[in-house]
C-alpha positions as CSV (number, residue, x, y, z in Angstrom):
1,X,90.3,-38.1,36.6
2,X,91.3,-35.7,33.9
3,X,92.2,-32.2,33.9
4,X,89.1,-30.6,31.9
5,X,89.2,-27.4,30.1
6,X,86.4,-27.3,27.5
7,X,86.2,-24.4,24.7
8,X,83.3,-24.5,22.9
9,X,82.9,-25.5,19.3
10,X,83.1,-21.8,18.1
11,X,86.2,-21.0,20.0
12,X,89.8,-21.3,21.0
13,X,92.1,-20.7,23.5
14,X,94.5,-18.1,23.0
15,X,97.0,-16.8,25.8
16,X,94.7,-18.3,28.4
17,X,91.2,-16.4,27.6
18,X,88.9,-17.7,25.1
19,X,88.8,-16.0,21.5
20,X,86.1,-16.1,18.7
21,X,87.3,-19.2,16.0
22,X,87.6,-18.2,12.4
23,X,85.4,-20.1,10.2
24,X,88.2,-22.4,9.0
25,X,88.6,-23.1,12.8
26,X,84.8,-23.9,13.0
27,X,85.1,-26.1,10.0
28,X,87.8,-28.2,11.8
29,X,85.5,-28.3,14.8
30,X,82.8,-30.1,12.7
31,X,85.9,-32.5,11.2
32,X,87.2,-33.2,14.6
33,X,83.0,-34.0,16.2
34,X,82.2,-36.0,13.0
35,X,85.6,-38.2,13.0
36,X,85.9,-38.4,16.5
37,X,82.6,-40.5,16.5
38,X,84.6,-42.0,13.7
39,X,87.5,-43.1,15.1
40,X,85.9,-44.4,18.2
41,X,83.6,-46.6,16.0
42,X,87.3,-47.7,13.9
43,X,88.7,-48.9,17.2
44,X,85.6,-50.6,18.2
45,X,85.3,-52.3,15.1
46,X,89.1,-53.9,15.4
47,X,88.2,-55.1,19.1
48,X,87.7,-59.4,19.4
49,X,84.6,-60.6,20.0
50,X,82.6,-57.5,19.5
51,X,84.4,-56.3,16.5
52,X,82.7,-56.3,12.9
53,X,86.5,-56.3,11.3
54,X,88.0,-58.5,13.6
55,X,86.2,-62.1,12.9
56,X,87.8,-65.1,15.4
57,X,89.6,-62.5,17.5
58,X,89.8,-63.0,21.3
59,X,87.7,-61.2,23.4
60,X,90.1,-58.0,25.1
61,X,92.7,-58.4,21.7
62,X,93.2,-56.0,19.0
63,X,94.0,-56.1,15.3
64,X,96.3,-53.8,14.0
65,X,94.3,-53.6,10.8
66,X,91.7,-55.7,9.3
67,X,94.0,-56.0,6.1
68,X,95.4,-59.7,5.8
69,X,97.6,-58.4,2.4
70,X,100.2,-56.4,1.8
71,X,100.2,-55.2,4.6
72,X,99.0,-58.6,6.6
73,X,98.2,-56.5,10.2
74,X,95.8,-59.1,10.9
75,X,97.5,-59.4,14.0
76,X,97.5,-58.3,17.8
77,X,100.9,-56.1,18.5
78,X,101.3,-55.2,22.4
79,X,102.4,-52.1,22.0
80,X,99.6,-50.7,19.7
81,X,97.0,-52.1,21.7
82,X,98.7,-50.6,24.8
83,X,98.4,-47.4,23.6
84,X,95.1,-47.6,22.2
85,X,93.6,-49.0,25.6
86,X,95.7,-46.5,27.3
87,X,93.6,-44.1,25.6
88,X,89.9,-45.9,26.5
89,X,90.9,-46.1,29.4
90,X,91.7,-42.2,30.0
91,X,87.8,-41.9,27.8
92,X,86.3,-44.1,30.5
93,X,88.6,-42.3,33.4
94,X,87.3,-38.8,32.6
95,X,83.6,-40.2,31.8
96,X,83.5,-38.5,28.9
97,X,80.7,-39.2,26.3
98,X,82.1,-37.1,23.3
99,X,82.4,-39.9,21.4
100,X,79.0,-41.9,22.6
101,X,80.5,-44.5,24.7
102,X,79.0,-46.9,26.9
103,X,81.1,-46.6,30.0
104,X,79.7,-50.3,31.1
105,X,80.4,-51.5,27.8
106,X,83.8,-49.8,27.8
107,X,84.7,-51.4,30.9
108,X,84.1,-54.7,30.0
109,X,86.2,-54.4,26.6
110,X,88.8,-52.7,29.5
111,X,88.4,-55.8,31.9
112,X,88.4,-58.1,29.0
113,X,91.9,-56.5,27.9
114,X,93.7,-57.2,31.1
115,X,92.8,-60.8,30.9
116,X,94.0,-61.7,27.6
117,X,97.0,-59.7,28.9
118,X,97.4,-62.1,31.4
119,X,97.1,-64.6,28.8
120,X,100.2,-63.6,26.6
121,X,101.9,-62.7,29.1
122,X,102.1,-67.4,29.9
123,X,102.5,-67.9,26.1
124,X,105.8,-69.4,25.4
125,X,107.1,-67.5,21.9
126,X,110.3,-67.2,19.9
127,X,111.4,-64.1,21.7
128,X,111.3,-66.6,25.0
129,X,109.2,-67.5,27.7
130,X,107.6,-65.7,30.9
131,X,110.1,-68.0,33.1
132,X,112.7,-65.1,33.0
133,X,110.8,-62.7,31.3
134,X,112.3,-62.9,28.1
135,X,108.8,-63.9,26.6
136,X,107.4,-60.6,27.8
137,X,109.3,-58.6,24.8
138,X,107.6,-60.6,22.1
139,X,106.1,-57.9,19.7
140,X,102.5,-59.4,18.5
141,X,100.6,-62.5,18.5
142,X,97.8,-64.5,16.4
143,X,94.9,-63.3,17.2
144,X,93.4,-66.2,19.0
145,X,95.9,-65.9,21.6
146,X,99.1,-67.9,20.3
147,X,102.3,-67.3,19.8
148,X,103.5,-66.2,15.7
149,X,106.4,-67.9,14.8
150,X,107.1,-66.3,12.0
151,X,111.0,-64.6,11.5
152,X,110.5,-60.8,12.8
153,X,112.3,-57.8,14.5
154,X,112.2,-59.2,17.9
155,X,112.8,-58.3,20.5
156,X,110.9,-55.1,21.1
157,X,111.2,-53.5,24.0
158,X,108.4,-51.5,24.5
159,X,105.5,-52.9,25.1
160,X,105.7,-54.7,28.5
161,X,106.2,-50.7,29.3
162,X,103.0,-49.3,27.6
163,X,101.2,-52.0,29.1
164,X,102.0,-51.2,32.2
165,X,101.0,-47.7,32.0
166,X,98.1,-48.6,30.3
167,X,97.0,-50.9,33.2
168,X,98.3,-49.0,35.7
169,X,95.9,-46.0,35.0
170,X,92.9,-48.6,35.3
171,X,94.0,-49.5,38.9
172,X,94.1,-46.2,40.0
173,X,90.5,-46.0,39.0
174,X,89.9,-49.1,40.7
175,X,91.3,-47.5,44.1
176,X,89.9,-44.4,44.1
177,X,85.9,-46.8,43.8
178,X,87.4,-48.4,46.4
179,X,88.4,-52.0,44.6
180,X,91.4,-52.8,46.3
181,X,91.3,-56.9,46.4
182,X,90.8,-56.4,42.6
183,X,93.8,-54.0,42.2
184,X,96.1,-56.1,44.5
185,X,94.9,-59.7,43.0
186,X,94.4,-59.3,39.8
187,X,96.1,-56.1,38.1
188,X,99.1,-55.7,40.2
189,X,100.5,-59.3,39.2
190,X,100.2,-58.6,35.5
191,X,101.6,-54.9,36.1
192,X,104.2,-56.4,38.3
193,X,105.6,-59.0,35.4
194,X,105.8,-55.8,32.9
195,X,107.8,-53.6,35.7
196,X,110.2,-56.3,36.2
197,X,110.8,-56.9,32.5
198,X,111.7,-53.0,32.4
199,X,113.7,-53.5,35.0
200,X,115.7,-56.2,34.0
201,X,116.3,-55.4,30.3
202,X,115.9,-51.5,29.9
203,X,119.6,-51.4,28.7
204,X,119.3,-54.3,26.6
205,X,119.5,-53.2,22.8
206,X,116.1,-54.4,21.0
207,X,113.8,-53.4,17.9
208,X,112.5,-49.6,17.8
209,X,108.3,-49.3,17.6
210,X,109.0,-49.1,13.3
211,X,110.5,-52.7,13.9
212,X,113.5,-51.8,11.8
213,X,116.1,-50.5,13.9
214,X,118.2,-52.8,16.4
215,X,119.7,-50.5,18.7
216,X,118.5,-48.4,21.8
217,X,115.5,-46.9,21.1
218,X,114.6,-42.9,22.6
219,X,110.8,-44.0,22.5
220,X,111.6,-47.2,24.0
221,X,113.4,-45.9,26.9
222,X,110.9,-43.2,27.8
223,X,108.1,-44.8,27.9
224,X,110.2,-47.7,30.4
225,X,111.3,-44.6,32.3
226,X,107.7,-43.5,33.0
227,X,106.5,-47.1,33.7
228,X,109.2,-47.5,36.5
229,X,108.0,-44.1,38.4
230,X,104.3,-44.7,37.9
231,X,105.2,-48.3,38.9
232,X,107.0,-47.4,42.4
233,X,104.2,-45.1,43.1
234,X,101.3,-47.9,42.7
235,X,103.6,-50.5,44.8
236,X,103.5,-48.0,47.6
237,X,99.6,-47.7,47.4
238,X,99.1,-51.1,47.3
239,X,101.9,-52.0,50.1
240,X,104.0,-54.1,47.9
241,X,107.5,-54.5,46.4
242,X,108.8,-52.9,43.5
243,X,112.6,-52.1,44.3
244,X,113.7,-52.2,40.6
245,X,111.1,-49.3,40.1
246,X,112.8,-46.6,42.3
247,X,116.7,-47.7,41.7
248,X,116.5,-48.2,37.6
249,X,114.4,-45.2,36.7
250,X,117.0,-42.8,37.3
251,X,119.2,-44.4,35.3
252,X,116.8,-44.9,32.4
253,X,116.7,-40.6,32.8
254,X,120.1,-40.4,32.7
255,X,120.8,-43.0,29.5
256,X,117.9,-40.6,27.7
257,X,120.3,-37.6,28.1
258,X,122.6,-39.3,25.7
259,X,119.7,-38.3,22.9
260,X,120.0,-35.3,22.6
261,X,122.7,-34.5,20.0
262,X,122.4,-30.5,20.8
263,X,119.7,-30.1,17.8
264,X,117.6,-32.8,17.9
265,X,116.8,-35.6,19.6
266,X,118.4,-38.5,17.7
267,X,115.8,-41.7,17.5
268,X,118.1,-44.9,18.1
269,X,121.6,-45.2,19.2
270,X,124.2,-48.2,20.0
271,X,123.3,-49.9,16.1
272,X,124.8,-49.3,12.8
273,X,123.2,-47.1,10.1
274,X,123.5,-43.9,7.8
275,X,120.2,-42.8,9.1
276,X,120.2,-38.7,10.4
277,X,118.3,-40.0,13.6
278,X,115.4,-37.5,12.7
279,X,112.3,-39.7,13.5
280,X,109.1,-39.6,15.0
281,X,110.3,-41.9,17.0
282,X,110.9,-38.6,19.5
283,X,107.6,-36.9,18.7
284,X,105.7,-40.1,19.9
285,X,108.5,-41.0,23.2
286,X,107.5,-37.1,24.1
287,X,103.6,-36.8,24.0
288,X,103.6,-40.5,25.6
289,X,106.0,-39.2,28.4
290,X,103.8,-35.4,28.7
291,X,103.0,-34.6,32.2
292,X,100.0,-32.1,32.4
293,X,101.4,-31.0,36.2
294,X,105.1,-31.0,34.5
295,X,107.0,-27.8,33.8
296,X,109.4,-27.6,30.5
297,X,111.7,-30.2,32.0
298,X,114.7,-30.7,29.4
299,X,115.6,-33.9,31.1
300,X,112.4,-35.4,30.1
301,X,111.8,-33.7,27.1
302,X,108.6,-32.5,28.0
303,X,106.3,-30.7,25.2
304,X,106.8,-27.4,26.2
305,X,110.7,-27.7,27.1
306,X,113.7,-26.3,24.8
307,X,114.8,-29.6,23.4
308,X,111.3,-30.4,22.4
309,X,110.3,-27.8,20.3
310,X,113.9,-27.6,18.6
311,X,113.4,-31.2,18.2
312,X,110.0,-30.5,16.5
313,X,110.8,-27.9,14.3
314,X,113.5,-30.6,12.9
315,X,111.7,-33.1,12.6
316,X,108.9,-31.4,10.5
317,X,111.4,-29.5,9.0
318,X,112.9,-32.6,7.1
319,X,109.8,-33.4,5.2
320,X,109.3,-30.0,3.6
321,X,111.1,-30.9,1.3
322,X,110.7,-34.9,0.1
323,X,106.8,-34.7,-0.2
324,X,105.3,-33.2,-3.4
325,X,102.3,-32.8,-1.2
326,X,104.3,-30.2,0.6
327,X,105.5,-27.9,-1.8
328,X,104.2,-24.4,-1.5
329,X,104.1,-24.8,2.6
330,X,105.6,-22.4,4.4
331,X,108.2,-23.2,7.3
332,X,105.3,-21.8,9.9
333,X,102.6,-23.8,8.3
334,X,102.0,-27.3,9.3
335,X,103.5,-30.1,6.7
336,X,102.7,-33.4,6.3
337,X,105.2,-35.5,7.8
338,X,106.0,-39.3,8.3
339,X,107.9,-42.0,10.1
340,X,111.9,-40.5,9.5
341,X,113.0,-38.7,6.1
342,X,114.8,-42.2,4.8
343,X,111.6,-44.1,4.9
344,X,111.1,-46.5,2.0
345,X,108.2,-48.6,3.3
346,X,105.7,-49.0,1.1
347,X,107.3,-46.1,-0.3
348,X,107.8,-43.7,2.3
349,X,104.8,-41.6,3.0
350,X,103.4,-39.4,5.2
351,X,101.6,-41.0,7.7
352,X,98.2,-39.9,10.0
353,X,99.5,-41.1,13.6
354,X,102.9,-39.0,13.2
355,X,100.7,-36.3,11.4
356,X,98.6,-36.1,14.7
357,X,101.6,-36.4,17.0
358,X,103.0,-33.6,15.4
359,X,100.2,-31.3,16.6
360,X,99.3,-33.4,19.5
361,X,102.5,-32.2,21.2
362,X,102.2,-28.8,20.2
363,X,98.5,-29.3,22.3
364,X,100.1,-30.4,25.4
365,X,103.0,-27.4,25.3
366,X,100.1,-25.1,24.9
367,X,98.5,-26.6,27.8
368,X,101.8,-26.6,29.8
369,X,102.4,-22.7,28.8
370,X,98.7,-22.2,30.2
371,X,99.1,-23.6,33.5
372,X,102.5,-22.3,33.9
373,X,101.9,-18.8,33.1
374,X,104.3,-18.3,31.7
375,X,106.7,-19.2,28.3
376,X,110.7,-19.2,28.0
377,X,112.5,-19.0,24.4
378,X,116.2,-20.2,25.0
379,X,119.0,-20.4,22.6
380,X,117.7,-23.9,21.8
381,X,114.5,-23.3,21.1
382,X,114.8,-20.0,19.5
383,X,114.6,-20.8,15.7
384,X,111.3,-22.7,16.6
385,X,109.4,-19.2,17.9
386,X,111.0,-17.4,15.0
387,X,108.9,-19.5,12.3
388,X,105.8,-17.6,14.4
389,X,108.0,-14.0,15.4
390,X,110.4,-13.3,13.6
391,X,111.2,-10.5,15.6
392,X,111.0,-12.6,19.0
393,X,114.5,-12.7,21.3
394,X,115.3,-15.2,24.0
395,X,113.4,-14.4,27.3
396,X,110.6,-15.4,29.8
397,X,107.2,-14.1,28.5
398,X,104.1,-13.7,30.9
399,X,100.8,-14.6,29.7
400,X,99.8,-11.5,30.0
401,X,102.6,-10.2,28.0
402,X,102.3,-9.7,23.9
403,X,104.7,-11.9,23.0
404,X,103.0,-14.6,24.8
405,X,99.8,-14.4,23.2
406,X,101.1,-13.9,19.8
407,X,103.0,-17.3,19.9
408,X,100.6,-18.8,21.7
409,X,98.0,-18.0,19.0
410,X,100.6,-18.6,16.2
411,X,101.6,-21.6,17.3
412,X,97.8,-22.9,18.7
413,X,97.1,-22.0,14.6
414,X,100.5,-24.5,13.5
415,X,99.1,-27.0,15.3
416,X,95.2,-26.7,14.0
417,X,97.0,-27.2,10.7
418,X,98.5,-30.9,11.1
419,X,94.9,-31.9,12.1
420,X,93.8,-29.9,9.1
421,X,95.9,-31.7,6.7
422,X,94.5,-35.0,8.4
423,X,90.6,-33.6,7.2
424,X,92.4,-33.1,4.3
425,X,93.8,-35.9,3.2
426,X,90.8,-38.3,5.0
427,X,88.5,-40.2,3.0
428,X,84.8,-38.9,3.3
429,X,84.3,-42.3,5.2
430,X,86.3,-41.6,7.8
431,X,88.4,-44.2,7.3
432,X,92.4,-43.8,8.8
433,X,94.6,-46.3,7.2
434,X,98.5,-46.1,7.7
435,X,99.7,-43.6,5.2
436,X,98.9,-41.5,2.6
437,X,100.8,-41.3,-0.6
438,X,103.2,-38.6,-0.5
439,X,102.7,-37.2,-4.3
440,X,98.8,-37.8,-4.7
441,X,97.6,-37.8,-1.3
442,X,95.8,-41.3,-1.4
443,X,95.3,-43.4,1.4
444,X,97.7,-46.4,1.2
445,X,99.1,-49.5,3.0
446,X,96.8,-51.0,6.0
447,X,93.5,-49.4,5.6
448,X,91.5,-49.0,9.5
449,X,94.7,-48.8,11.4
450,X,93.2,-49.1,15.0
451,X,96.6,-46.7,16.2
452,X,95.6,-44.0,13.5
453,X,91.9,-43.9,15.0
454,X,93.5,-43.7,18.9
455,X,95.9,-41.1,17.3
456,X,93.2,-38.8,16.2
457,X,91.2,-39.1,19.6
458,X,94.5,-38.3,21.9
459,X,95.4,-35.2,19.7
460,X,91.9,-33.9,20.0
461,X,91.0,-34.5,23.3
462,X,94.5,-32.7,24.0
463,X,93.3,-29.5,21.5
464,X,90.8,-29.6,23.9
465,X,92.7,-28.9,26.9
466,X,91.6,-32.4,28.3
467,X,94.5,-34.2,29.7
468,X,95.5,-37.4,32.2
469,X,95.9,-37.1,34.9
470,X,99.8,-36.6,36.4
471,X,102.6,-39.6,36.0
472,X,104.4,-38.2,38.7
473,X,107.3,-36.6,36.7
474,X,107.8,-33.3,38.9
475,X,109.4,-35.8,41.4
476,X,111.2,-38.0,39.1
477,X,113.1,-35.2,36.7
478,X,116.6,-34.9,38.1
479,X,119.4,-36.9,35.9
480,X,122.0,-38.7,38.5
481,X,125.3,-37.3,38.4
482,X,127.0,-40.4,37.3
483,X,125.2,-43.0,34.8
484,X,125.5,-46.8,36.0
485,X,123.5,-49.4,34.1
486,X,123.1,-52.3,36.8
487,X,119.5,-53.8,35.9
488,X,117.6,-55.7,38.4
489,X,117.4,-59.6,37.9
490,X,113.3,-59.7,37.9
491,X,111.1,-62.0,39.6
492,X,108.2,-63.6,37.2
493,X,105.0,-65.4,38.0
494,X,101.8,-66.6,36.4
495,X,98.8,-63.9,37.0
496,X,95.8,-66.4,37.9
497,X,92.9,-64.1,39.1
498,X,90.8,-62.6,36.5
499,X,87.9,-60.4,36.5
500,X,84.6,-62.6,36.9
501,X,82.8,-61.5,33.7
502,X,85.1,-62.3,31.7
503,X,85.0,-63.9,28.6
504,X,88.9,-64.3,27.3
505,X,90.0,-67.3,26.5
506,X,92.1,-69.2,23.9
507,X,90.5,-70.0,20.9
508,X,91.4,-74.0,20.0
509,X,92.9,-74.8,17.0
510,X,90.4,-77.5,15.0
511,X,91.4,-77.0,11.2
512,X,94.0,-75.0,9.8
513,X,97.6,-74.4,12.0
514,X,100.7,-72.2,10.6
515,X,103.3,-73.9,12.0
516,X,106.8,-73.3,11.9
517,X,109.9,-76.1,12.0
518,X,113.2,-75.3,13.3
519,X,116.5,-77.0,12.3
520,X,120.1,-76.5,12.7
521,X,122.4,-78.0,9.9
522,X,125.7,-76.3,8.8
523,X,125.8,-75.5,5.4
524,X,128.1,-73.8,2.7
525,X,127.1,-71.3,-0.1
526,X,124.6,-73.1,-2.7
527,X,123.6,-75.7,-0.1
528,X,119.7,-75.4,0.5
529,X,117.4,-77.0,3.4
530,X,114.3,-78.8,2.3
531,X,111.2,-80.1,4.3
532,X,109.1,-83.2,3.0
533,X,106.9,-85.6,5.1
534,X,103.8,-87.8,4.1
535,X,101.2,-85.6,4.0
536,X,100.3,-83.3,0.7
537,X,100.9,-79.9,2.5
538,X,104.7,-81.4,2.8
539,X,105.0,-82.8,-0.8
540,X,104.0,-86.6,-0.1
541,X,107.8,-87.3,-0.2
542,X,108.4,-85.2,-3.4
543,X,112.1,-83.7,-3.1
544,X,110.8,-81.2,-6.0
545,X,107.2,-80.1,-3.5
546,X,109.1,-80.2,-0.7
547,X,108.9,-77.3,1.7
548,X,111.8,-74.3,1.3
549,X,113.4,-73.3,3.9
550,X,114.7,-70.3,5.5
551,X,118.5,-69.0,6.0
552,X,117.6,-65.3,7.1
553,X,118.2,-66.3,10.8
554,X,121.6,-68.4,10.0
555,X,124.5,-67.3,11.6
556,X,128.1,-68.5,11.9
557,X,127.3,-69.8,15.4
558,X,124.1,-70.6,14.9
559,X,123.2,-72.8,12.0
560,X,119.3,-72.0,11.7
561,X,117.2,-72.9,8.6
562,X,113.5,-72.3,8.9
563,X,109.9,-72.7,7.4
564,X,106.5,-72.2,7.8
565,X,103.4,-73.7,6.8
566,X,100.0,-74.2,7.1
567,X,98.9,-77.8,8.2
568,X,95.0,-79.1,8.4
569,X,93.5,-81.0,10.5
570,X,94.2,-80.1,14.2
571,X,95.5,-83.7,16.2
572,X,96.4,-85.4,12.9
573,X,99.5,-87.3,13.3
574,X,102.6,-87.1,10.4
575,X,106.2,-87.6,9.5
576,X,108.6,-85.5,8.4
577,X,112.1,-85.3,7.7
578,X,114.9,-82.8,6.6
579,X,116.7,-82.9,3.1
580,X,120.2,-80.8,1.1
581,X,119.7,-80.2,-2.3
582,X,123.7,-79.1,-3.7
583,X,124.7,-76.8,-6.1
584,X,124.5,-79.5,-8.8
585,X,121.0,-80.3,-7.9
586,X,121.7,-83.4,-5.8
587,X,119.7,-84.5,-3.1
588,X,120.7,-85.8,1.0
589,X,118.3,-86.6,3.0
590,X,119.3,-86.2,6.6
591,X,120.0,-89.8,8.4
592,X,118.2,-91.6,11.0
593,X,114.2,-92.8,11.1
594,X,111.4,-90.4,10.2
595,X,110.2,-87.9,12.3
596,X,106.8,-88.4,13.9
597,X,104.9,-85.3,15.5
598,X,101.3,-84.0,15.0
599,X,99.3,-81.2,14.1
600,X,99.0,-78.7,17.3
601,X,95.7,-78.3,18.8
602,X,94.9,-77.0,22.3
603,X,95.3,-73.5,24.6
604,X,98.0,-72.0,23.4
605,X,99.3,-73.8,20.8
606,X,102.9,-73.9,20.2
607,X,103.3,-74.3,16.4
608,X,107.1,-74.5,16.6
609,X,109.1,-78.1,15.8
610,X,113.0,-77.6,16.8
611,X,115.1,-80.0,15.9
612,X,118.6,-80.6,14.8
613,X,120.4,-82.2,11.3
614,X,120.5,-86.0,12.0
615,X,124.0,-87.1,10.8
């Protein structure tokens, strides 16, 4: 259950004792009640078969967005649904009913997540298949439980982590009502799959959570880190296996040391780029790594610890500057801040999620600082207390000292003020979309973003001292002397049980399939690959309506052209065949007879053809 400290709507907490709120503070309090209900209501409405924005979804899946253009987040990514049932299932944990939830209801949607993720976790995908786990790092799928096919920065390393966590917490709660056939038979094969993933390719490069970046990823490799030692813990309750838990964890701690650059916590490492590192990236890999029974560990960057809040004051630091929404803020006033200070996507705005993360983490330091008693300024984290005292010198403050509740109070103030830039800058519908645009303040990109909503409920349940409970980091905070990266080989089967009222299942395809086709053909500079076949979606035949295809995977050792497209008509049979159009416009049709496949229909589909250049 969670650790509850409630204020009440007309005050705060201030150096441990409760203080009278100014009205500006009371004014956030009736932001925070109204949206709240809000945001609860957003994620509900994303959720498959339930959801009013999310038509033909499964039942337990999430959209990211209900936008199908520019963006197109009409699709269900594992780690953004991991970390949005990670927070329903701490709601139906603490059974709270701030937010007017139905904990029956809830646990349905709950029990209805873990078996689609049983699902995806058997769909065969581009990133690979669950055979050797290589399948398990696919980022997102269609929302009727198939594979996409579609080129993309895969693949990311992350999610079989969050997932993990996320179900991990829900079979806790299962033991403590006493459900242990359900823990053992149906969660702990699913969670089991995910651990051995993290064990086997933690020091693997892959994409970062922004999709971007190939490299290692601090976010990444936190959240795997906390996976591993919630992971060993649960195997031990349940009287299994998980050796790749307790030996690779460590290690994962001591690889995450190699962040910290002595300022700031750099965001990816091992890749190529002229990027500072400065990202939120960190804020995120901290408050999804924050311990409420943790102390300010340095080693894993907890909220309250030195390299933390030096990390935060750089990280919102760098967008004072690049926003004309910020100008006039002062370095101790909250700013409105974004993914990293480079960002060009759809321009490169400020965003609400990193907004909220940015006071969410201040929330768990000041919760932290509470139950320790106590609050240390180092050398490292000194310039970040001097934005609040300028006067303040390194030192361990009691709570009973000044100098504790003046921070305390400044900094509880810092943090009200990210939050207050979110009622700010939010619609008077309540709607959260991605970002907001970073010279006029209007909402932007995907509108609804199911992670903005889950964003806004973590950071205030956290302003309200309400907090998980422990992942077990006081025993799993000491860096090995020496780093050795030797991952565990992991084993991988098939989850099978599922809970009995559930209703997940794959939807079949019956009209229109994207499907993609897959060819290997060396080619020079000019040289393009075509598609035709004898139906009108593939030209009839026409070399000038052919299909287009794609070089952005071709490489010198592998010669990869691709397409896709949509095809009617599920179980319709067709030919097709490959075609070079040169420089000079001349066309050669590959040799050989015509191909013959059909339209993909069934549970999942696998919209894929691979094939290779007949000579």
């Amino acid at each position: 259950m969670w650790s509850t400290v409630l204020p009440t709507v007309a005050a705060v907490l201030v150096g441990g004792q409760l203080a009278a709120a100014s009205p500006a503070a009371v004014s956030l309090d009736s932001f925070i009640s109204k949206e709240g209900l809000r945001s609860y209501q957003g994620i509900m409405d994303n959720l498959g078969n339930k959801g009013v924005k999310a038509p033909g979804t499964a039942a337990g899946l999430f959209i990211a967005s209900p936008n199908t253009a520019n963006p197109d987040y009409f699709y269900t990514w594992t780690r953004d649904s991991a970390l949005t049932f990670k927070c329903l299932i701490d709601l139906f944990d603490s059974d709270s009913s701030d937010f007017g939830l139905n904990r029956s209801e809830l646990e349905t949607d709950i029990q209805n997540y873990v078996s689609a993720q049983a699902v995806l976790q058997n769909v065969s995908n581009p990133s690979g298949t669950l055979e050797d786990g290589t399948g398990l790092g696919e980022p997102k799928f269609e929302v009727d439980l198939n594979p996409f096919t579609g080129a993309w920065g895969r693949p990311q390393r992350d999610g079989p982590a969050l997932r993990a966590t996320a179900l991990i917490t829900y079979t806790n709660y299962l033991l403590s009502q006493g459900q242990q056939s359900e823990a053992l038979d149906i969660m702990w094969p699913i969670i089991s799959n995910d651990l051995a993933y993290v064990g086997q390719y933690w020091n693997d490069t892959g994409f970062d959570l922004w999709e971007e970046t190939d490299g290692s990823s601090f976010f990444t490799l936190a959240v795997q880190h906390r996976a591993l030692v919630q992971g060993a813990t649960l195997a031990q309750k349940l009287g299994m296996s998980c050796a790749a838990c307790s030996s690779q964890a460590p290690q994962i701690l001591c690889f995450l040391q190699s962040f910290w650059n002595g300022k700031y916590i750099t965001a990816n490492i091992n890749l190529e780029t002229s990027r500072t590192g400065i990202d939120a990236n960190t804020i995120l890999g901290t408050i999804h790594t924050f311990d409420p029974e943790g102390l300010c560990d340095d080693s894993t960057f907890q909220p309250c610890s030195a390299r933390a809040l030096a990390n935060h004051k750089v990280y919102v630091d760098a967008f004072r500057s690049i926003y004309a929404i910020n100008s006039g803020i002062a370095e101790s006033s909250a700013a409105n801040v974004g993914r990293y200070p480079e960002d060009v996507y759809q321009g490169g705005n400020p965003w609400y999620l990193t907004t909220l993360a940015s006071a969410e983490l201040l929330y768990d330091a000041l919760y932290q600082w509470n139950k320790i008693g106590t609050l240390d300024v180092t050398e490292t984290s000194l310039a970040f207390f001097q934005d609040f005292d300028s006067s303040v010198e390194t030192g361990s403050y009691s709570a009973q000292s000044q100098t504790y509740k003046t921070l305390t109070s400044a900094i509880r103030t810092y943090a009200d003020g990210f939050v207050g830039l979110v009622q700010k800058y939010t619609p008077a519908n309540g709607s959260l979309a991605e970002q907001y645009n970073r010279n006029t303040s209007v909402p932007l990109s995907a509108n609804d973003l199911t992670w903005s909503f889950a964003s806004f409920l973590t950071a205030v349940q956290r302003r309200d001292s309400i907090v998980p409970v422990s992942w077990g980091e006081t025993s799993a905070n000491t860096v090995p002397t020496t780093c050795s990266a030797s991952p565990v080989t992991g084993t991988y089967n098939a989850a099978t049980s599922t809970f009995p009222t559930s209703t997940v299942g794959c939807v079949p395809a019956t009209d229109v399939v994207p499907i993609t086709f897959y060819v290997i053909e060396n080619t020079y500079y000019g040289e393009n690959v075509y598609l035709s076949g004898n139906i009108s979606a593939l030209g009839n035949w026409n070399t000038g309506d052919g299909l287009a295809l794609n070089a952005g995977l071709y490489t010198e050792t592998d010669n990869l052209w691709f397409g896709t497209l949509e095809l009617v008509s599920a179980g319709t049979p067709f030919e097709y065949k490959y075609y070079k159009i040169e420089p000079n416009g001349a066309v050669t049709w590959e040799s050989g007879d015509n191909r013959v496949s059909v339209v993909p229909t069934g549970c999942p589909i696998q919209p894929s053809l691979h094939d290779v250049w007949q000579s």
